[in-house]
FIDOLO-705670 format. One line per 2 residues: their letters; for each residue x, y, z negated of N, C-alpha, C, O. Coordinates in nm, 3 decimals, padded with zeros to 5 digits. Each point is the difference from the previous one (the first is absolute). Layout:
REM residues N
a> X,Y,Z,X,Y,Z,X,Y,Z,X,Y,Z | ...
REM end
This chain:
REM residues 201
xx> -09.135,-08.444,07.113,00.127,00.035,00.061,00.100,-00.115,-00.011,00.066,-00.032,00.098 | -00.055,-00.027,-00.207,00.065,-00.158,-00.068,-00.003,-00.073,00.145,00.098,-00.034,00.067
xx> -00.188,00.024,-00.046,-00.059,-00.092,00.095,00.011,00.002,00.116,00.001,-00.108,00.058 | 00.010,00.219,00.011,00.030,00.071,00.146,00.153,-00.021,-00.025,00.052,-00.106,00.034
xx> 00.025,00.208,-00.096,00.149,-00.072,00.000,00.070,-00.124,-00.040,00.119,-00.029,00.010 | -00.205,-00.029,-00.052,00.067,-00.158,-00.024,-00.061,-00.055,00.175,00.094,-00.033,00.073
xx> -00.216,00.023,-00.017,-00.012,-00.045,00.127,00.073,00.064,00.095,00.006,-00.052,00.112 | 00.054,00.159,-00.134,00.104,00.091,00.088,00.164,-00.065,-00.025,00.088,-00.022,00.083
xx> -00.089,00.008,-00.196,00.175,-00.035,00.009,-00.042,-00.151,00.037,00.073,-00.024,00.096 | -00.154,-00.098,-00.120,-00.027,-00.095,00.029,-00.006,-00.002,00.166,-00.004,-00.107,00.061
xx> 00.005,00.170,-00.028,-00.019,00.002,00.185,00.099,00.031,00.030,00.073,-00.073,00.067 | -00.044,00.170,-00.099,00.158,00.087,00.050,00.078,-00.135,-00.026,00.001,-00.064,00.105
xx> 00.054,00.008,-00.191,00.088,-00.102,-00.015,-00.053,-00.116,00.076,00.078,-00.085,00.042 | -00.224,00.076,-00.017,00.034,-00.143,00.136,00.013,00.068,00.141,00.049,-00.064,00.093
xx> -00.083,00.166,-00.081,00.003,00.065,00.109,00.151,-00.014,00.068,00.037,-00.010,00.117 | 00.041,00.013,-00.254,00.187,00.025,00.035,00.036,-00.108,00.046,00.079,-00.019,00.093
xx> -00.162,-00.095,-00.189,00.061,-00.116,00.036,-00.034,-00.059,00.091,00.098,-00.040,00.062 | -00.239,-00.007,00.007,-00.065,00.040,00.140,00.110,00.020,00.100,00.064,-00.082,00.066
xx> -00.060,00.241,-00.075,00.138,00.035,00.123,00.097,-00.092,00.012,00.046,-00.028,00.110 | 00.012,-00.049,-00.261,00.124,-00.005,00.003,-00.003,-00.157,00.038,00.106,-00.062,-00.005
xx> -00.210,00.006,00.036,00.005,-00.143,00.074,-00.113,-00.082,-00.079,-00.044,-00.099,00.058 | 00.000,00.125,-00.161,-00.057,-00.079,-00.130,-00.119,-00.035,00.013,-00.083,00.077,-00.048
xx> 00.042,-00.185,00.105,-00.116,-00.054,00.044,-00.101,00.003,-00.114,-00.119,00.031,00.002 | 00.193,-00.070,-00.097,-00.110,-00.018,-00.148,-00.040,00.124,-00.001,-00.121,-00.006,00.025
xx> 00.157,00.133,-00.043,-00.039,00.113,00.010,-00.109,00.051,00.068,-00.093,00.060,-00.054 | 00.103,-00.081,00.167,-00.082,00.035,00.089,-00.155,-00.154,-00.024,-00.113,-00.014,00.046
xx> 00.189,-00.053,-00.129,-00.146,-00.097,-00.038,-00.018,00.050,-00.104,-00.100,-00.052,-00.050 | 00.150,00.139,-00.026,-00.035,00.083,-00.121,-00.108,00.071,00.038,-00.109,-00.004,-00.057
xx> 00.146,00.101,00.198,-00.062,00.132,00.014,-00.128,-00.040,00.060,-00.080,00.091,00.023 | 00.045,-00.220,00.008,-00.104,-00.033,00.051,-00.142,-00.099,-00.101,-00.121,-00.023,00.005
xx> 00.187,00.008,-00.049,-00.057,-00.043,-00.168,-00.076,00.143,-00.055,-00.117,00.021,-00.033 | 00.232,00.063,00.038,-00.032,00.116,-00.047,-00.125,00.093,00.037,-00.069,00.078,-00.067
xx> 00.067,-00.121,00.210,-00.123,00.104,00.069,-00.072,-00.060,00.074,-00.082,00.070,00.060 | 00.080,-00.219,-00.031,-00.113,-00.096,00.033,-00.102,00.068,00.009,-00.046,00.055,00.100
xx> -00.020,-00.058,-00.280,-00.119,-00.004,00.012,-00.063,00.177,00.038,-00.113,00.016,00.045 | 00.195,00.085,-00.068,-00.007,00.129,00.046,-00.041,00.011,00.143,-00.098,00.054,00.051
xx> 00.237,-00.147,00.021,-00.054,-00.001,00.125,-00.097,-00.084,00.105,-00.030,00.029,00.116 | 00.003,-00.112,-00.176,-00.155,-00.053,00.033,-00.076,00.068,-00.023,-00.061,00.057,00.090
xx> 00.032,-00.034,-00.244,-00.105,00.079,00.033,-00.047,00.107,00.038,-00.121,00.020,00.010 | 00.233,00.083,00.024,00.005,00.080,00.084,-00.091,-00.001,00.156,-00.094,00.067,00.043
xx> 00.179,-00.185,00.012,00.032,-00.077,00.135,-00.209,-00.030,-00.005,-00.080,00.037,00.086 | 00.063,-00.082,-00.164,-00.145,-00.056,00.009,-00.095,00.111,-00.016,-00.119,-00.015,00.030
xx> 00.166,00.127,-00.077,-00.093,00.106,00.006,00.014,00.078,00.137,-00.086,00.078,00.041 | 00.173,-00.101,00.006,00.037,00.044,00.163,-00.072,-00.076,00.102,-00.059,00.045,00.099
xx> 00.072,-00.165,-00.137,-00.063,-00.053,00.135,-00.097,-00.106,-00.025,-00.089,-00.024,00.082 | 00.100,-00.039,-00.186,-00.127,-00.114,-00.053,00.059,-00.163,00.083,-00.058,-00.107,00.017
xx> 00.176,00.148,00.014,00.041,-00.131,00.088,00.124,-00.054,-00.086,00.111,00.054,-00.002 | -00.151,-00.181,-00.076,00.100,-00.071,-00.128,00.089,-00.084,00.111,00.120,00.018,-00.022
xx> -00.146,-00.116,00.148,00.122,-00.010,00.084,00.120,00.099,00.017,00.111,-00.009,-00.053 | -00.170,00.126,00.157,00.083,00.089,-00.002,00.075,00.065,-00.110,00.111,00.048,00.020
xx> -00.179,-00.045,-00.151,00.053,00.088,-00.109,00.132,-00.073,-00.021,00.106,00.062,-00.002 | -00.114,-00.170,-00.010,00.089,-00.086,-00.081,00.114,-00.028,00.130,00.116,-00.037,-00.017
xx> -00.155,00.055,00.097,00.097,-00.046,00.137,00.101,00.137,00.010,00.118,-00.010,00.031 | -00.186,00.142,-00.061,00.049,00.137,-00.010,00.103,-00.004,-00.085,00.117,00.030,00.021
xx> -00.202,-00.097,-00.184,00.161,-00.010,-00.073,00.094,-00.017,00.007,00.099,00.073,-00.010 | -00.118,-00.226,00.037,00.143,-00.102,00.085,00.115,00.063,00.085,00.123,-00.002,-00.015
xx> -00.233,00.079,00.142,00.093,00.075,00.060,00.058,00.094,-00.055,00.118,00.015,00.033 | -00.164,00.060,-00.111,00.023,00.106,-00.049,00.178,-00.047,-00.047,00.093,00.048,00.065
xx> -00.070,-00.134,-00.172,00.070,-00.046,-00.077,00.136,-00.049,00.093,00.113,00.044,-00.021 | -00.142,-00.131,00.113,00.053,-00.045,00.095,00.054,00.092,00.097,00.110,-00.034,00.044
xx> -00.164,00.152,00.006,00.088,00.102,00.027,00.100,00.106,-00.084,00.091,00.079,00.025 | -00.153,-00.122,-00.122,00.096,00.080,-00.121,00.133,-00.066,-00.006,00.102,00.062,-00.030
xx> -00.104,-00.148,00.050,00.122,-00.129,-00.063,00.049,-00.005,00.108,00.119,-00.028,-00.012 | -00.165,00.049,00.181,00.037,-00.045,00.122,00.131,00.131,-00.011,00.120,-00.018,00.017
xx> -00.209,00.184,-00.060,00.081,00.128,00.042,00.062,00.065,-00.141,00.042,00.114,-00.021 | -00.054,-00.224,-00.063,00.121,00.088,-00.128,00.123,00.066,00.028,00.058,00.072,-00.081
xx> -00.029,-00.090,00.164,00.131,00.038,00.029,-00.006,00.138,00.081,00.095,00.074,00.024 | -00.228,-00.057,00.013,-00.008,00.140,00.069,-00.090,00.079,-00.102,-00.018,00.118,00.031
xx> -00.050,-00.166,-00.162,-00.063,00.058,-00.083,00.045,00.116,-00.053,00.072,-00.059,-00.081 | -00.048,00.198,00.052,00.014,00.062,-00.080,-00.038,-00.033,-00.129,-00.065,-00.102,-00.022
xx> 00.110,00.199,-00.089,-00.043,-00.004,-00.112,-00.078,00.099,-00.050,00.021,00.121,-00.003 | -00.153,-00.212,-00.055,-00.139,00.117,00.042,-00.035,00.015,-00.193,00.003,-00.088,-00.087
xx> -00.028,00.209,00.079,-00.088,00.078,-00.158,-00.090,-00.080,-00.036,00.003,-00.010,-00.123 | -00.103,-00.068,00.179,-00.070,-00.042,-00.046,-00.087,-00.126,00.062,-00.083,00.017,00.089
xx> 00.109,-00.125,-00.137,00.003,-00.142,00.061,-00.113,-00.002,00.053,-00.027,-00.008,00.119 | -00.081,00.019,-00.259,-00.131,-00.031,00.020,-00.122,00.057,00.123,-00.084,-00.061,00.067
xx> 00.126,00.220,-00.077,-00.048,00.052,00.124,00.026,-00.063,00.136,-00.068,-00.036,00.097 | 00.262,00.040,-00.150,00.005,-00.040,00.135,-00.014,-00.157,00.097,00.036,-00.014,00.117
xx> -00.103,-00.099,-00.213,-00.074,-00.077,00.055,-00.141,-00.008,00.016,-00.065,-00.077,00.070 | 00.038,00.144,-00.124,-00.165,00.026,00.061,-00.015,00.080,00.062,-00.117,00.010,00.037
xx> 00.219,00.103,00.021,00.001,00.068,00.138,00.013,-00.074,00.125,-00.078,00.019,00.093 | 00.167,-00.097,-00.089,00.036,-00.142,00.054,-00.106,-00.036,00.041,-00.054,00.028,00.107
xx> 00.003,-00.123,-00.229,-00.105,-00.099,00.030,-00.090,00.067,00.071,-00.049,-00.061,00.095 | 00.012,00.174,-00.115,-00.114,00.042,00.048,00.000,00.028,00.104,-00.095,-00.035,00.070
xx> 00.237,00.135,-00.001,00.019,-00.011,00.165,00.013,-00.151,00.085,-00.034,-00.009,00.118 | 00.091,-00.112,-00.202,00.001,-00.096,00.043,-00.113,-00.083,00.033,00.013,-00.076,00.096
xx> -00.137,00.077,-00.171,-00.103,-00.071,-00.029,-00.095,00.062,00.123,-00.088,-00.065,00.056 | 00.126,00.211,-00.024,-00.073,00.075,00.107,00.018,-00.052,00.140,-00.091,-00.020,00.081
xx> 00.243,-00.003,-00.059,00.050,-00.045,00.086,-00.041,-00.171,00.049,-00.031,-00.031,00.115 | 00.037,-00.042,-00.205,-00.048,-00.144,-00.028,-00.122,-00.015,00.050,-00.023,-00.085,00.086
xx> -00.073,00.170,-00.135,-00.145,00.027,00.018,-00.069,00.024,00.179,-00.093,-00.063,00.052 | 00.171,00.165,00.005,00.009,00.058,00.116,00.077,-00.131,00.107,-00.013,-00.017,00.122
xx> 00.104,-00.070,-00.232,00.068,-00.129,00.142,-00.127,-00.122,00.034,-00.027,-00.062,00.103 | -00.034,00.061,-00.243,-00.003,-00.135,-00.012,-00.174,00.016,00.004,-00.071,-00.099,-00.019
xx> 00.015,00.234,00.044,-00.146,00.021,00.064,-00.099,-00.070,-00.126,-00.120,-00.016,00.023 | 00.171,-00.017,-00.135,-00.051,-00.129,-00.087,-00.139,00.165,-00.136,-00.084,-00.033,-00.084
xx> 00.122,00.176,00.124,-00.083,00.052,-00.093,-00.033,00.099,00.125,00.061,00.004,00.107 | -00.183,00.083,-00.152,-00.044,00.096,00.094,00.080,00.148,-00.016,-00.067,00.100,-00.024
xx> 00.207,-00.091,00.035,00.050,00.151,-00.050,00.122,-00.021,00.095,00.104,00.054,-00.038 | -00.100,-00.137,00.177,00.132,00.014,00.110,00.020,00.116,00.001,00.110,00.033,-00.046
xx> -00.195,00.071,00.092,00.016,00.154,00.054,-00.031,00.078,-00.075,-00.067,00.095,00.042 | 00.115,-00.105,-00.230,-00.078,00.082,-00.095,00.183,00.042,-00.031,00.101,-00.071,-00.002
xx> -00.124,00.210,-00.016,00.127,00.047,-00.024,00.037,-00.019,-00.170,-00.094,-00.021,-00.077 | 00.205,00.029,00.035,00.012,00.000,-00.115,-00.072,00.098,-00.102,-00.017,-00.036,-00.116
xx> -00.017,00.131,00.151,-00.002,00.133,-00.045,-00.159,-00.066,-00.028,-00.037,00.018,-00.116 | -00.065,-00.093,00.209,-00.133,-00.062,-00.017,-00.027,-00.086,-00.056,-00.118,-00.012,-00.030
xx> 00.214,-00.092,-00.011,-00.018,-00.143,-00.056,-00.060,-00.008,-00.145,-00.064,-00.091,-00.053 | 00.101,00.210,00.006,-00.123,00.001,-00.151,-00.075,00.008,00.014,-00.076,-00.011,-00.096
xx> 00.027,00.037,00.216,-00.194,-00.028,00.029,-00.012,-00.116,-00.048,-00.082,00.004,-00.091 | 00.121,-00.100,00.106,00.015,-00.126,-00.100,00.039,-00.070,-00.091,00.017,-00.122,-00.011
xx> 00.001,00.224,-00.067,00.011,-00.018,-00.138,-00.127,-00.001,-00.112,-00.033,00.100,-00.064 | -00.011,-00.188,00.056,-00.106,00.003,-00.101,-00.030,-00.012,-00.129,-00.059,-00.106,00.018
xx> 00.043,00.131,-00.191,00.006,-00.050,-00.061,-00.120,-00.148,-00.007,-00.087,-00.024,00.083 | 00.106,-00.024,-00.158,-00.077,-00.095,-00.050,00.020,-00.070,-00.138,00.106,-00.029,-00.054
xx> -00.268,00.004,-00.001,-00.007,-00.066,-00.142,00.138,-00.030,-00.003,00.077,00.095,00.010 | -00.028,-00.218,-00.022,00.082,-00.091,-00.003,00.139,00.124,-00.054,00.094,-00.042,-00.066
xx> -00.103,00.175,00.103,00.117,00.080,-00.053,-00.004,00.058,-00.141,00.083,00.078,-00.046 | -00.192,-00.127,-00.017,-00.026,00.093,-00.067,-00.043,-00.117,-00.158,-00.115,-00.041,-00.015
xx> 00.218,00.009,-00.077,-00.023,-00.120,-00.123,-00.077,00.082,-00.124,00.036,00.095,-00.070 | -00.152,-00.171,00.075,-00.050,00.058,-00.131,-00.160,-00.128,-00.031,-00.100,-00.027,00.067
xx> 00.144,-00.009,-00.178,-00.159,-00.097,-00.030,-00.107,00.101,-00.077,-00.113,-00.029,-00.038 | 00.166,00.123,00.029,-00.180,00.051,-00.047,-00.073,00.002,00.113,00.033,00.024,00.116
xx> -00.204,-00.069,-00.196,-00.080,00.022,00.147,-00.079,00.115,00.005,-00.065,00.018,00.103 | 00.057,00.061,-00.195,00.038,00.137,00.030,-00.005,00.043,00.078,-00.091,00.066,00.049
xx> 00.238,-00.103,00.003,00.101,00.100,00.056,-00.017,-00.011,00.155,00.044,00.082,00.081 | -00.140,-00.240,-00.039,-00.042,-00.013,00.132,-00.024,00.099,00.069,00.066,00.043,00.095
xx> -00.189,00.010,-00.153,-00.056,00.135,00.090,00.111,00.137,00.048,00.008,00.065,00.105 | 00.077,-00.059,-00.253,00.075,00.107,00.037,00.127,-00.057,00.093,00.054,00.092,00.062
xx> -00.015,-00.181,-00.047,00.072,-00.084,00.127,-00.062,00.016,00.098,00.063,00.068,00.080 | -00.213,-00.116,-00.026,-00.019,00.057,00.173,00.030,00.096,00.007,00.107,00.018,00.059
xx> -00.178,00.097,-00.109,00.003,00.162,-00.056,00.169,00.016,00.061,00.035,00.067,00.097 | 00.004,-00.103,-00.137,00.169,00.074,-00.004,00.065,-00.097,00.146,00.073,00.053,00.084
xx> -00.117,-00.202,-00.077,00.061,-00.011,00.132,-00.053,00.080,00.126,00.073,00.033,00.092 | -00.248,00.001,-00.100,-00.032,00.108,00.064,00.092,00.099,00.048,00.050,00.017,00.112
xx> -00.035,00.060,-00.242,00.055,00.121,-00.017,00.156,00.001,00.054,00.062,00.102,00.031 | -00.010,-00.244,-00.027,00.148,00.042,00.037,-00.002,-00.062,00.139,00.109,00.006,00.058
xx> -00.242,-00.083,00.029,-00.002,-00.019,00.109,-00.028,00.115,00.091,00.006,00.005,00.123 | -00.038,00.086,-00.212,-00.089,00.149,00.098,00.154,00.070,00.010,00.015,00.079,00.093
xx> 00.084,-00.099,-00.169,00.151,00.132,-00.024,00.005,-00.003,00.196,-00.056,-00.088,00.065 | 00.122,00.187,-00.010,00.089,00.018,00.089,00.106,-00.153,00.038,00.057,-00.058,-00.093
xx> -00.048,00.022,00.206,00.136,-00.103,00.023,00.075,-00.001,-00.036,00.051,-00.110,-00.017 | 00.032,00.250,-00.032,00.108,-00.050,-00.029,-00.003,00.052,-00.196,00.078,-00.034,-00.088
xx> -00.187,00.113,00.081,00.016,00.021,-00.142,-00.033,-00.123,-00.069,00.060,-00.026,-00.104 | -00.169,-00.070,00.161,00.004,-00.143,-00.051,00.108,-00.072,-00.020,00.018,-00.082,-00.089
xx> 00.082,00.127,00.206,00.127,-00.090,00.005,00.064,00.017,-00.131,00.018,-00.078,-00.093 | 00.010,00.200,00.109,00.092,00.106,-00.077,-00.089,-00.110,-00.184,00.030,-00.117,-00.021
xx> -00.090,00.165,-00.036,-00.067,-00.064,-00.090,00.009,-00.115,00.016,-00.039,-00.035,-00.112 | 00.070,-00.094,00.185,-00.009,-00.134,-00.034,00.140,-00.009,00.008,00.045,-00.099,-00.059
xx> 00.065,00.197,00.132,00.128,-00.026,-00.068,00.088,-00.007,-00.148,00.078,-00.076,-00.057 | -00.165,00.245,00.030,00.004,00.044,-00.144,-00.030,-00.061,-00.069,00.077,-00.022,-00.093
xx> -00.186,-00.030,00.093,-00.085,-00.103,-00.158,-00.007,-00.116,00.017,-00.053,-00.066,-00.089 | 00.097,00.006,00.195,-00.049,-00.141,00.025,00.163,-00.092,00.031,00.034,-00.115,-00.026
xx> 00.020,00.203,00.075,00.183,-00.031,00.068,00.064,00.058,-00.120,00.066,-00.097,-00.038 | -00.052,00.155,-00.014,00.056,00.107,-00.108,00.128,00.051,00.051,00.101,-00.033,-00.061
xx> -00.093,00.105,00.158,00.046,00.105,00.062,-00.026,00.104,-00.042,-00.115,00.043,00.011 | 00.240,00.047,-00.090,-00.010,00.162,-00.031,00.026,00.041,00.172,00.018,-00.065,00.103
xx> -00.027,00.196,-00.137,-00.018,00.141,00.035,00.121,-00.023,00.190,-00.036,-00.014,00.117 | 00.157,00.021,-00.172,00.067,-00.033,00.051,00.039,-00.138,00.101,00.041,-00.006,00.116
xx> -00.074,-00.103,-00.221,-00.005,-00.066,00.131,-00.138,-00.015,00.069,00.000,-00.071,00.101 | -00.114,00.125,-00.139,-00.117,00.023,00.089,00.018,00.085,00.121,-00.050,-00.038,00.106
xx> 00.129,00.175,-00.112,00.050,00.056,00.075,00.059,-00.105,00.110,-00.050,-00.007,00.113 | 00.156,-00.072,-00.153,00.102,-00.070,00.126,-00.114,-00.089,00.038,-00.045,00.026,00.112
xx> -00.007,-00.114,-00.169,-00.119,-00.112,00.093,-00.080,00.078,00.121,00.004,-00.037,00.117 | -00.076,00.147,-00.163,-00.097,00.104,00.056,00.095,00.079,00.105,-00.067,00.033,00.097
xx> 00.173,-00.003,-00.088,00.083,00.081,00.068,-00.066,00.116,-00.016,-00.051,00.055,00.097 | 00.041,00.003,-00.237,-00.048,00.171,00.004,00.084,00.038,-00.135,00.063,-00.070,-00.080
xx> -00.085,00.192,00.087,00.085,00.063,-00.128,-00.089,-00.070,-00.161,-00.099,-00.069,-00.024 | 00.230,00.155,-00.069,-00.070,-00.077,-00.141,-00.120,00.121,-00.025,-00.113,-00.015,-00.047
xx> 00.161,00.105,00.083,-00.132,00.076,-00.016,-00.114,-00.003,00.056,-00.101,00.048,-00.052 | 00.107,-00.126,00.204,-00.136,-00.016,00.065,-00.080,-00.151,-00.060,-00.121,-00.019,-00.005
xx> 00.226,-00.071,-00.035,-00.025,-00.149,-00.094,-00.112,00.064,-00.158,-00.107,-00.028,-00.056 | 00.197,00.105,00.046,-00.069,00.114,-00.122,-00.172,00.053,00.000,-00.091,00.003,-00.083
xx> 00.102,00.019,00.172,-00.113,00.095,00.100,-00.127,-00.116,00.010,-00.108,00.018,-00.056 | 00.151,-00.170,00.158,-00.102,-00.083,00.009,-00.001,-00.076,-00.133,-00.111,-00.036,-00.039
xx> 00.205,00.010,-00.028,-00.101,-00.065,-00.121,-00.119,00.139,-00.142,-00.077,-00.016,-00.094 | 00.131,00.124,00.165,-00.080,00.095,-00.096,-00.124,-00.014,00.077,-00.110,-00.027,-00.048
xx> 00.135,00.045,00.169,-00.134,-00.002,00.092,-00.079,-00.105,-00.029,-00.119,00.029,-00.005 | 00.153,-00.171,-00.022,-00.056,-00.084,-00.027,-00.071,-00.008,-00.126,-00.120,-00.027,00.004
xx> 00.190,00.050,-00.142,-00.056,00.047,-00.129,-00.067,00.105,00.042,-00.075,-00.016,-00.096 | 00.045,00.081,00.134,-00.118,00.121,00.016,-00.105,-00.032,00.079,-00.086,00.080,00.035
xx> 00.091,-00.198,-00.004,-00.098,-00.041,00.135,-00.093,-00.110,-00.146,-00.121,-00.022,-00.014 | 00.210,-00.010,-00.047,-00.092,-00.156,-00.097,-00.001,00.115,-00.101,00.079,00.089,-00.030
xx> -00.238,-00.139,-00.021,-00.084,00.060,-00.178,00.131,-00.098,-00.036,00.077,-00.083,00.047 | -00.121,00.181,-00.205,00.058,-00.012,-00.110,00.030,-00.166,-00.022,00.105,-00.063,00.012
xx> -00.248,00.018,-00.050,-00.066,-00.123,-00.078,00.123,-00.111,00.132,00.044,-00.108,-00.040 | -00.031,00.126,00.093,00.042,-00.087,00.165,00.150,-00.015,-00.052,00.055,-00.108,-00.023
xx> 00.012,00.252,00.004,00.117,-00.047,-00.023,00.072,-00.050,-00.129,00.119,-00.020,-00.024 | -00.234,00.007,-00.055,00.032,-00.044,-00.143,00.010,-00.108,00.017,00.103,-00.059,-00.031
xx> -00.247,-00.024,00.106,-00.004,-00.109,00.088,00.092,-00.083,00.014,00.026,-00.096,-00.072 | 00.047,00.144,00.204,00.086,-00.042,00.059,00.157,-00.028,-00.077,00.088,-00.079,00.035
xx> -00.090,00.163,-00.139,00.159,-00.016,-00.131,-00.041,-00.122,-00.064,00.065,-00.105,-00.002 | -00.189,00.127,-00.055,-00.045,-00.097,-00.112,00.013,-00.142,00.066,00.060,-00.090,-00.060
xx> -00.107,00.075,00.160,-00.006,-00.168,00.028,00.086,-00.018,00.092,-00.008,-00.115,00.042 | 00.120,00.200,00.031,00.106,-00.053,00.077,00.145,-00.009,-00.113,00.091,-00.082,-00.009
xx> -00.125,00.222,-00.072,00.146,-00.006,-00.098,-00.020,-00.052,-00.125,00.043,-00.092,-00.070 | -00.130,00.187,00.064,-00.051,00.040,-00.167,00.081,00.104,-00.067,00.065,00.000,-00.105
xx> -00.087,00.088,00.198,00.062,00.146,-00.127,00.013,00.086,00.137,00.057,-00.037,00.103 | -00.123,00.159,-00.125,-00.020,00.145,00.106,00.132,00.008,00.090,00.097,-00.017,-00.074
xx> -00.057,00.038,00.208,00.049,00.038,00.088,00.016,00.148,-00.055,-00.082,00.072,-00.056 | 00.227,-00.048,00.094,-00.019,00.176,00.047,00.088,-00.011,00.148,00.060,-00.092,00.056
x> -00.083,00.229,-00.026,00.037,00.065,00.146,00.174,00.025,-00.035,00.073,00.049,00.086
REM end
């Protein structure tokens, strides 16, 4: 909880200053969620030109329309809601990935995990790594989504809701769906060598 409200008042205060003209700020807030939103961006489309070109813009319209910005609950969602309608849009101009005519609501069809998400040197633990990228390549589109926001973005409840545009209870719903879809051994798995210490719902 320490941790969620210290990255919450830490945003909220560049967020203010952002609005209020503060360029450093807004090079704060991008420092801040870089690497969130790449790798996001790269699980969307597999295209590192575009990803990184998405950012830019992203940032660059922020700074262009501060002045028409409201003041939003929650920063973090609300740039990776952004990015993600933006990166769709980018995608569909510039013909550069195969998802022009893929609606938003479809684009987690391309979302994949892979090794590379998942840190752990036991070799062990190899086998139970395909096993589980299997297992979280088989979830539903968007319950995959829903799960690589939660554990991988570290997005609670709430702002999973605003990225997803569904209630906190339906955000609720696909990551249970998802834990009920992976064995046991999978999601121990998946704590142990991404965090190291059990997830709860």
């Amino acid at each position: 909880m320490t941790d969620y409200s210290d990255r919450y008042n830490q945003e909220s205060v560049l967020w203010i200053q952002f609005r209020e003209g503060e360029k450093n700020a807004l090079g704060s807030l991008f420092e801040l969620y870089y690497d969130d939103l790449y790798a996001y961006g790269m699980k969307l489309t597999g295209n590192e030109e575009l990803v990184r070109d998405s950012i830019q813009d992203l940032f660059v319209k922020l700074w262009e329309s501060r002045n028409r910005i409201k003041t939003v609950k929650q920063v973090k969602p609300y740039l990776i809601r952004a990015f993600r309608n933006l990166t769709i849009d980018q995608s569909r101009l510039a013909e550069k990935v195969p998802i022009q005519n893929v609606s938003i609501s479809e684009l987690p069809e391309l979302l994949n995990f892979e090794p590379e998400d998942f840190k752990t040197e036991a070799e062990f633990a190899q086998d139970q790594i395909s096993k589980l990228l299997n297992a979280l390549n088989e979830l539903p589109p968007r319950v995959r989504e829903a799960v690589y926001l939660r554990y991988f973005t570290g997005l609670n409840y709430d702002e999973l809701a605003t990225v997803m545009n569904v209630t906190v209870q339906s955000a609720r719903n696909l990551i249970h769906q998802g834990i009920k879809s992976l064995k046991e051994e999978l999601l121990v798995l998946i704590v142990i060598s991404k965090y190291g210490f059990l997830f709860q719902q």
